[in-house]
C-alpha positions in Angstrom: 109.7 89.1 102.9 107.5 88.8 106.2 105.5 92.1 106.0 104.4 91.0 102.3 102.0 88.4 103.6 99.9 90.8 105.6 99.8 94.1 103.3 99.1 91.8 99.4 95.4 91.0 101.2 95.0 94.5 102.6 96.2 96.3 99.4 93.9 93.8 97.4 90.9 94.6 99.8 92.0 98.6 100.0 91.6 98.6 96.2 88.3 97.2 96.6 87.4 99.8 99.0 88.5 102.4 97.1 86.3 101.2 94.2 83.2 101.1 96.4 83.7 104.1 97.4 84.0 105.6 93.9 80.5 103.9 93.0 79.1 105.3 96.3 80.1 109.0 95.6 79.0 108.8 91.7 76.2 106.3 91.8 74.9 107.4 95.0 72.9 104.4 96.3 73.1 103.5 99.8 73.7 99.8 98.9 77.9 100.3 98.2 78.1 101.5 101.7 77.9 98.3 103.5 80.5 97.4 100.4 83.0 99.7 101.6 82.5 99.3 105.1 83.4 95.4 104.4 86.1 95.7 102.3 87.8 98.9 104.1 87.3 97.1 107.5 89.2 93.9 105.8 91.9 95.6 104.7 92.7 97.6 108.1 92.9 94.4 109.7 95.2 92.6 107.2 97.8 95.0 107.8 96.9 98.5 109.8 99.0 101.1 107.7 96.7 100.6 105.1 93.8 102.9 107.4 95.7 105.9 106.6 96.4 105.3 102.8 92.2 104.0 102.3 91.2 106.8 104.5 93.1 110.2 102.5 92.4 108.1 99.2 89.2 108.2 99.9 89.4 112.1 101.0 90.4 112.7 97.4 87.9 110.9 95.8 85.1 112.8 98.0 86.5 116.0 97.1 86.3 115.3 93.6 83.1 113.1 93.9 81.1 113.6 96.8 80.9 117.0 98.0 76.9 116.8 98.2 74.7 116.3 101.4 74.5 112.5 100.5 78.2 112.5 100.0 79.0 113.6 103.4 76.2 111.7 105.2 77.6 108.2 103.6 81.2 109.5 104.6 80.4 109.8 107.9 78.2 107.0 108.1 81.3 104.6 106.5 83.8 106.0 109.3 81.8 105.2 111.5 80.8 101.8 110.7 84.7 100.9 109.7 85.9 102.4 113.4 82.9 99.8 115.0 83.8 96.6 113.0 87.5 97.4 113.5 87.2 98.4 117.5 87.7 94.9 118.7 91.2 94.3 117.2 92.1 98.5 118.0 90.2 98.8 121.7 92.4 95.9 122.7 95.3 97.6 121.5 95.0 100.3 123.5 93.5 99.0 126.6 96.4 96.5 126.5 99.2 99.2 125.2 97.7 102.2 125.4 98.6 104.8 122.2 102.4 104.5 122.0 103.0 101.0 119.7 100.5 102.8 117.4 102.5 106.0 117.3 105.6 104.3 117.5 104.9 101.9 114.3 103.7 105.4 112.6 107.3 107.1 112.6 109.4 104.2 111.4 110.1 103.8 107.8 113.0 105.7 107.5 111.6 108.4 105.4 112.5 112.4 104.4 110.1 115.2 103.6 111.9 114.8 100.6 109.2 111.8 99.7 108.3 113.9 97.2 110.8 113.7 94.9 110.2 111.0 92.9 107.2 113.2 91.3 109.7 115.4 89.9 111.8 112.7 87.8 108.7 110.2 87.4 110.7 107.3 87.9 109.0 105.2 90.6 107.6 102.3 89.3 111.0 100.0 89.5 110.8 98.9 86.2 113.7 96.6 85.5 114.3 97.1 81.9 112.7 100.3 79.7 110.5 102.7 82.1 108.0 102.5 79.6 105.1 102.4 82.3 106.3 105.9 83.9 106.6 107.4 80.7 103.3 106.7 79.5 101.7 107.4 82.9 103.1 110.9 82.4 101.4 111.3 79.3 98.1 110.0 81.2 99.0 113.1 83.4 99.5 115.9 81.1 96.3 114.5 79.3 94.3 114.6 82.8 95.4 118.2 83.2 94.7 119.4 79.4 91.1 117.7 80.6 91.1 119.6 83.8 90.0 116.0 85.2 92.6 116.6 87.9 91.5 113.8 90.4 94.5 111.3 89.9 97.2 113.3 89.6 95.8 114.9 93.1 95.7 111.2 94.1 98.8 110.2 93.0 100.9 113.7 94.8 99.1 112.8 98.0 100.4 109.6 98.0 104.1 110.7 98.2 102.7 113.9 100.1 101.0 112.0 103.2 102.6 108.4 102.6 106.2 108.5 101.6 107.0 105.3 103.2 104.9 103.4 101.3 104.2 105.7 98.5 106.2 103.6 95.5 103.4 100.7 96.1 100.6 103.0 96.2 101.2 105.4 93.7 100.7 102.0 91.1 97.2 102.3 91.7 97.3 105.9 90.4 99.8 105.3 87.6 97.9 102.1 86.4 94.9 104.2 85.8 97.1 106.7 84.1 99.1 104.5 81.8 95.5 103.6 80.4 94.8 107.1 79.8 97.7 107.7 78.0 97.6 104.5 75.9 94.0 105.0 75.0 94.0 109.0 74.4 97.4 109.1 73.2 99.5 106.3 72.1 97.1 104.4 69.7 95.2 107.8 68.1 98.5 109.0 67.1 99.2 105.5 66.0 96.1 104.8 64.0 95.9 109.1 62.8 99.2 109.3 60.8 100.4 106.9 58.6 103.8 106.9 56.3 103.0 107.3 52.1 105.5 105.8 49.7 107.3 109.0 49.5 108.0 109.0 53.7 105.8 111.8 54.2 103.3 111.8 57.0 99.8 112.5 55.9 96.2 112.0 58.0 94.2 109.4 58.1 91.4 111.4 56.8 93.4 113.1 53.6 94.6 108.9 53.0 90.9 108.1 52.5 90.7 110.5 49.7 93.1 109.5 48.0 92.4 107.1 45.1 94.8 104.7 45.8 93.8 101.1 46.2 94.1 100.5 49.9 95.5 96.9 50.8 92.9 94.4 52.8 94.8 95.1 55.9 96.1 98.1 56.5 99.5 99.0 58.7 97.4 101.6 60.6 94.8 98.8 62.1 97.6 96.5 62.7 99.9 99.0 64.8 97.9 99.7 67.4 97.5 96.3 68.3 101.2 95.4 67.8 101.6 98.6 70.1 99.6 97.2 72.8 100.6 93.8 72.4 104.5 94.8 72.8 103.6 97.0 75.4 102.2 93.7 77.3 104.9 91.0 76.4 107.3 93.9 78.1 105.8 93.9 81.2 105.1 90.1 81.6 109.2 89.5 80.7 110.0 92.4 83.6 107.5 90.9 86.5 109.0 87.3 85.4 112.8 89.0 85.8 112.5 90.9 88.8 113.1 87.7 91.0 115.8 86.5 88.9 117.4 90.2 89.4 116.5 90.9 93.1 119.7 90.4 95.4 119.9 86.7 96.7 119.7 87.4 100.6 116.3 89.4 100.2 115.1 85.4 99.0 115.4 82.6 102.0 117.0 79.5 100.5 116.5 76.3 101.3 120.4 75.8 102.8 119.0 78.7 105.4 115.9 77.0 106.5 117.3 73.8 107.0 119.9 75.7 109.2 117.1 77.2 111.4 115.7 73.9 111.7 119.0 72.3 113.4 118.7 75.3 115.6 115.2 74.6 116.5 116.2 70.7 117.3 119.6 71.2 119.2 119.9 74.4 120.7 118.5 75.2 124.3 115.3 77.2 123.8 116.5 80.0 126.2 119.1 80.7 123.3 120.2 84.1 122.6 122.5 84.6 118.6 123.8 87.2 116.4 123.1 86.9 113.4 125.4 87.5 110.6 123.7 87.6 106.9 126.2 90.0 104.7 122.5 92.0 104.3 123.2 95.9 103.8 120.1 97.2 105.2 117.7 95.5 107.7 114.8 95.8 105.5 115.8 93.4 103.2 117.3 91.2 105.9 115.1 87.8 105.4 117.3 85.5 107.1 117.3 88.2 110.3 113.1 89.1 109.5 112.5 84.9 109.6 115.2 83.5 111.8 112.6 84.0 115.2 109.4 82.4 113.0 111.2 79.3 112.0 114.2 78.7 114.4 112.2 79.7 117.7 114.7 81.5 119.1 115.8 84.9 120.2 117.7 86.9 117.4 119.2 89.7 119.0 120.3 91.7 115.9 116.7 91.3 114.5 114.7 94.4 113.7 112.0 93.9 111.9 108.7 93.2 114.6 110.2 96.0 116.3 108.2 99.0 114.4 105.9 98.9 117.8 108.3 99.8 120.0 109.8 103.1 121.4 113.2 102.3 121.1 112.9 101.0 117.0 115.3 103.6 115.8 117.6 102.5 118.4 117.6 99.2 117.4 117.9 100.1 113.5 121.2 102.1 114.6 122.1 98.8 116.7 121.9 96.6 113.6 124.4 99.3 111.5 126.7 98.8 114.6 127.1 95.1 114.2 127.4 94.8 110.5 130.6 97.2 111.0 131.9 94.1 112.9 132.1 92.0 109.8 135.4 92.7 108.9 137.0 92.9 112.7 137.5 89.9 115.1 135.1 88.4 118.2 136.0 91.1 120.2 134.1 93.5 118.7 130.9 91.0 119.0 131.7 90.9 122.6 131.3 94.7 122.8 128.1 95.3 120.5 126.6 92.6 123.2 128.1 94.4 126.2 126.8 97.8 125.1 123.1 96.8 125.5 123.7 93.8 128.1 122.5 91.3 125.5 124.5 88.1 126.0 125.0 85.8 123.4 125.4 81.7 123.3 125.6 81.6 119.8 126.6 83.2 115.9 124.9 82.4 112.7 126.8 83.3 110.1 125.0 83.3 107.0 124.9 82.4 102.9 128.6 82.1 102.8 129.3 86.2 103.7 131.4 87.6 106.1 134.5 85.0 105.4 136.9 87.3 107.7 134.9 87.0 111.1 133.9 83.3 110.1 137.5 82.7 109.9 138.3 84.7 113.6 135.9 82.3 114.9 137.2 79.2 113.8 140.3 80.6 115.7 139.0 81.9 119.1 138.8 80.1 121.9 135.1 81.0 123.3 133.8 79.8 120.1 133.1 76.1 119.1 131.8 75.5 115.7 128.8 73.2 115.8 127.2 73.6 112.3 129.0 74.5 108.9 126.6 73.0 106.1 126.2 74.6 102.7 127.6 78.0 103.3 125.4 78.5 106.9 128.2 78.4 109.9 126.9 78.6 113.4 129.4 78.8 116.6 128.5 78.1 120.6 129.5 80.7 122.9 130.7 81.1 126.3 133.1 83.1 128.7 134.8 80.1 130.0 138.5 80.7 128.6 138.0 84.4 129.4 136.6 84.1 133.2 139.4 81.3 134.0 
């Protein structure tokens, strides 16, 4: 998707903030501030949601880190610095804008106050196969509070707290950390403490040492762990590789798509106005609607994504629902969804082989001409000649 290209280098420079900002609070020399002034600067730039996850993430760590004079100085001094290396991309915003694409991007998402929720059941981290990642992640969490080293699960609530809309790709950075506390203080000393005797029973490490048994040169309980760990890895190397094999197909752009966009780009007036028709059930995983503008040059009006900074975003959400309900009824109700906001069309893209009962109205009615029908991508011309005669 679009929006992927701008927040993988801000999350990747946001992590790196965060981890300046960790050395800053417990090290406490001046030199990580210009660190995490550089990196958190970067990653408000790369994609400007990322401010408010860096800036309560780093709230956390201060409470739990920094609560000294030196701790709020650098604080401070960090803000600042970030707000002056950021102000040339922000000021213009708002001289330009003013406040309201900045609030408006801030209240789409589509999220509840029930963001929470996934803290109850634990089961966030979209792993295709086994959860094994949540379930040890959990364990990292009762062993955090056992500790009283309550820092990450504090992190990890606020995430889904005071981010929901982002909150199941932040809250990895969290659950990462925990996994390895619940592999480490967990997982491999339970594996490597107990060990089965001949007779099944379970007996300590320290009572096996006694006995007078002649232990074999390797020994089960040094090669479990590792077997542990290793499995542990080879399962989620085989779920990253599968998760593009199992994601839907119209979340990918295929080539067949592309090469559609292109004829648009070379034989369509530039002033062109289409609907697009891509069989998506939700905008946000729309790529044919979220790239059709980028690669075909031309106006989509049913596209919503690059609408987050304006007012009338939800509007245009509700818009998009309208017109997939048109799917499976006949031109007409194309003809109204454009009438109902004054958008005229002069074309329909009908994508990836979906939709096959308006694809056939089309063929059919006579305002439409079909002009493109390669590989499952149909395209019609539109115009109000038979209807105005």
């Amino acid at each position: 998707m679009g929006g992927g290209i701008a927040r993988a280098p801000s999350l990747f420079f946001a992590i790196l903030a965060l981890y300046q900002a960790f050395l800053l609070y417990t090290r406490r020399q001046q030199r990580f501030v210009i660190s995490t002034v550089v990196f958190l600067s970067l990653a408000t730039l790369s994609h400007v949601e990322i401010a408010w996850f860096a800036a309560f993430s780093m709230l956390v760590l201060f409470i739990f880190y920094g609560r000294n004079r030196q701790g709020v100085y650098n604080s401070l001094v960090v803000a600042a610095s970030a707000l002056i290396v950021t102000a040339p991309w922000w000021v213009s915003v708002l001289i330009a804008h003013g406040i309201s694409p900045l609030l408006a991007a801030a209240q789409t998402g589509s999220h509840t106050w029930l963001g929470w929720l996934p803290l109850i059941t634990f089961n966030f981290s979209d792993e295709p196969f086994l959860g094994l990642l949540s379930v040890i992640g959990l364990l990292g969490v009762y062993v955090s509070l056992l500790e009283k080293k309550l820092w990450l699960p504090v992190w990890l609530a606020s995430i889904f707290i005071l981010d929901p809309r982002s909150s199941g790709t932040y809250a990895m950075l969290p659950l990462t950390l925990l996994v390895g506390i619940g592999i480490s203080r967990v997982i491999v000393p339970a594996i490597s403490n107990f060990n089965p005797t001949s007779d099944g029973q379970i007996v300590r490490d320290e009572e096996r040492k006694e006995s007078s048994d002649i232990r074999p040169r390797y020994r089960i309980e040094e090669l479990v762990p590792k077997l542990a760990l290793s499995h542990l890895l080879v399962i989620a190397l085989v779920a990253a590789l599968s998760i593009p094999m199992l994601t839907q197909p119209w979340i990918r752009l295929s080539q067949e798509e592309r090469q559609a966009m292109q004829w648009i780009k070379s034989n369509t007036p530039r002033a062109s106005s289409l609907l697009l028709i891509t069989g998506s059930d939700v905008w946000w995983t729309d790529a044919v609607a979220e790239w059709f503008p980028a690669l075909a040059e031309r106006t989509s009006l049913s596209t919503v994504q690059g609408y987050e900074w304006l007012p009338d975003f939800n509007h245009r959400v509700y818009r998009y629902d309208e017109l997939h309900s048109c799917f499976n009824e006949g031109p007409a109700c194309l003809e109204q969804w454009a009438k109902e906001d004054g958008g005229a069309f002069t074309y329909v893209y009908i994508s990836n082989s979906c939709c096959q009962f308006i694809r056939t109205s089309l063929k059919t009615a006579p305002d439409y001409n079909l002009v493109y029908d390669q590989r499952g991508v149909t395209i019609f011309s539109y115009s109000h000649k038979h209807r105005n005669s």
